[in-house]
C-alpha positions in Angstrom: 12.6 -1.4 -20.2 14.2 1.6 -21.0 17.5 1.6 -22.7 20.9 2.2 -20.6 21.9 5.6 -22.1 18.6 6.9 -21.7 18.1 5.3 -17.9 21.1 7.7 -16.7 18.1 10.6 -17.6 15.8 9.1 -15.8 15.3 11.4 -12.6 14.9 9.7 -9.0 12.1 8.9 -7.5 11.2 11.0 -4.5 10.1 8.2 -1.8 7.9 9.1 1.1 6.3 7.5 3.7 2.4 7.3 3.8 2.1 9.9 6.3 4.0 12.3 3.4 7.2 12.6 4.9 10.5 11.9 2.7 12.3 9.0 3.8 14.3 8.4 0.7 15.6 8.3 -3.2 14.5 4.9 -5.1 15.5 4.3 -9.0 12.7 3.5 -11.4 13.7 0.4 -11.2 13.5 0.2 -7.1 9.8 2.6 -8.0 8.6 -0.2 -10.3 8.7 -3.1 -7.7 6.9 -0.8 -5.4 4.1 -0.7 -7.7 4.2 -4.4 -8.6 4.2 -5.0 -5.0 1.0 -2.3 -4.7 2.8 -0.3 -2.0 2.2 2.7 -3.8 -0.4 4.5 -2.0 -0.9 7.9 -3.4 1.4 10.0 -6.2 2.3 13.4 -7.1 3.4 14.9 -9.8 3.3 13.9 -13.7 4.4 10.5 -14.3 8.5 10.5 -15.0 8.6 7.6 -17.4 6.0 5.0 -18.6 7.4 1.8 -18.4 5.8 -0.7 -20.9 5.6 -4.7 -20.4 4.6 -7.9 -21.9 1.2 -8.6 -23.9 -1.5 -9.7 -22.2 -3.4 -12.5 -24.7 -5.9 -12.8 -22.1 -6.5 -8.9 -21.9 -5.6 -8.3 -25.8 -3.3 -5.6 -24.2 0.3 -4.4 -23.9 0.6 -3.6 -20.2 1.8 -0.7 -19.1 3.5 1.4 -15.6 3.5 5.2 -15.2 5.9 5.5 -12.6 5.4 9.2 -11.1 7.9 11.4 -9.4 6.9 11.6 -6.0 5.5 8.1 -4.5 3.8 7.6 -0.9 4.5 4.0 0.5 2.7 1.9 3.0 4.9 0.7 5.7 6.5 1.8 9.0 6.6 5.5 10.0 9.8 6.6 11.6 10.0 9.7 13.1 13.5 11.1 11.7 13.0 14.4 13.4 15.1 11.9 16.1 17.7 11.1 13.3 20.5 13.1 12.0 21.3 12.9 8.3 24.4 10.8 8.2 27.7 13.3 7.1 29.5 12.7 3.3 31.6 15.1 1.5 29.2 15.3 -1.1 26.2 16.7 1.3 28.4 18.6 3.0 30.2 20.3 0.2 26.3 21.0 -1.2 25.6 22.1 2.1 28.1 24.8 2.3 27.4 26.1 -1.1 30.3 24.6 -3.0 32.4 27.0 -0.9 35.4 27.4 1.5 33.5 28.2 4.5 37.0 30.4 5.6 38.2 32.2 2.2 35.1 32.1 0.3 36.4 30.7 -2.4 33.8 28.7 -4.3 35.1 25.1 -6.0 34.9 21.7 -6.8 37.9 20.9 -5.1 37.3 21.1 -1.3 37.7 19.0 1.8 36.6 18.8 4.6 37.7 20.2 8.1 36.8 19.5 11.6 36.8 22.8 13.4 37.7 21.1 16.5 40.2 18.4 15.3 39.8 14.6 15.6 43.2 14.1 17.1 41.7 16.7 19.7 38.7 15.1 20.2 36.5 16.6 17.9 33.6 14.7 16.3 32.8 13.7 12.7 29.7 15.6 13.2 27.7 18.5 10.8 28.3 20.8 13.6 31.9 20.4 13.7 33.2 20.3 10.2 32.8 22.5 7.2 33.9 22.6 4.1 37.0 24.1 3.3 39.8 24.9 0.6 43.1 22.8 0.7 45.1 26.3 1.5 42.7 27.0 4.5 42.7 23.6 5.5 46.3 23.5 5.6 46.6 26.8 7.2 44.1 26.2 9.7 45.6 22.3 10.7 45.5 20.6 14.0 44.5 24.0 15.5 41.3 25.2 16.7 39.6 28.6 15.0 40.7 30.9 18.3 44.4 29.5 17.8 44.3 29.7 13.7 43.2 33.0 13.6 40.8 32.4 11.2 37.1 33.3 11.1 33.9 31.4 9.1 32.3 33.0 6.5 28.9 30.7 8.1 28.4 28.5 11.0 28.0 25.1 10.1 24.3 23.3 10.9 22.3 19.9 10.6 20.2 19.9 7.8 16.7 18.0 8.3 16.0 15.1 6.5 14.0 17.1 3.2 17.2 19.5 3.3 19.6 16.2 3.3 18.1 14.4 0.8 18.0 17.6 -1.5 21.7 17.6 -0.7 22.6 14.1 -1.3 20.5 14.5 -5.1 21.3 18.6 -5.6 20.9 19.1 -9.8 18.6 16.0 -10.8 15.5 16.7 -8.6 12.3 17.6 -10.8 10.6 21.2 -10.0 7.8 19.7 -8.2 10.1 17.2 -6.0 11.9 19.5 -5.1 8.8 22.1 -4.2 7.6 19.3 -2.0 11.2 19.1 -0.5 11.5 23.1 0.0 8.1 23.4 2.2 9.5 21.0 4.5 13.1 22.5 5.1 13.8 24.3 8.2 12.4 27.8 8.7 16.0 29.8 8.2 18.0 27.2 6.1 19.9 28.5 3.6 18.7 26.2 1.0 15.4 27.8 0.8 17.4 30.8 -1.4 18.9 27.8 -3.5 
């Protein structure tokens, strides 16, 4: 088992379902017992880390588990063209480019603003909030853009599911994990450039 400063290196595993469509991210750890439980159906990639067991008297062998980066499971197939992405500050901050969708300014300090307020009945949903600076998000408050005055820089969109999970794991996915990702983001997202 790898050691504990050396484990926070380890990249995820991309998880997809055997049909080749990304349902999720899964630890080595998580990617191991899918092998020892031979739901591992078909790899891509170079293996990630080898993980190396016990000794096997009866095979005269040290055995031994390539986990690789990208994993295909057997199991159910849901369709999560149906399912939107669920909404965190940390997707949608990614999503928006790090960026105050009204000033432009780019940091690591946003939040995030409904464009049509909750207390107004606006929803917690990726086409109503984006991300914004405090100073915008003050300025802006409990009013709607016409009332504010103030424009966006982009409209805001729902990612797919590839586009969302590159999100949700933005600066520790492996080239080829996140090739396989790219060809399956929409036509005109904005993360293909990324």
């Amino acid at each position: 088992m790898p050691s504990s400063n050396r484990t926070s290196r380890v990249p995820r595993i991309l998880r997809l379902n055997h049909a080749g469509m990304p349902v999720s991210w899964a630890t080595w750890y998580e990617a191991s017992r899918l092998y020892a439980r031979d739901l591992v159906i078909w790899t891509l990639g170079d293996p990630v880390i080898k993980l190396r067991g016990g000794y096997s008297r009866k095979l005269s062998q040290v055995s031994e588990l390539d986990i690789h980066g990208i994993v295909a499971c057997r199991g159910k197939i849901f369709e999560r063209g149906s399912l939107v992405p669920p909404v965190s500050n940390p997707a949608l901050f990614a999503r928006d480019g790090q960026m105050c969708m009204y000033c432009g300014v780019e940091s690591r300090d946003l939040t995030r603003d409904h464009l049509v307020p909750r207390s107004r009945g606006g929803a917690d949903s990726w086409e109503n909030v984006v991300a914004a600076c405090y100073k915008c998000n003050h300025r802006k408050g409990n009013r709607l853009l016409e009332e504010s005055g103030m424009e966006l820089l982009a409209l805001p969109y729902v990612p797919n599911f590839a586009e969302y999970l590159a999100l949700i794991n933005s600066g520790r996915i492996l080239a080829d994990q996140m090739d396989f990702l790219r060809a399956r983001f929409a036509r005109n997202s904005r993360l293909k450039a990324a």
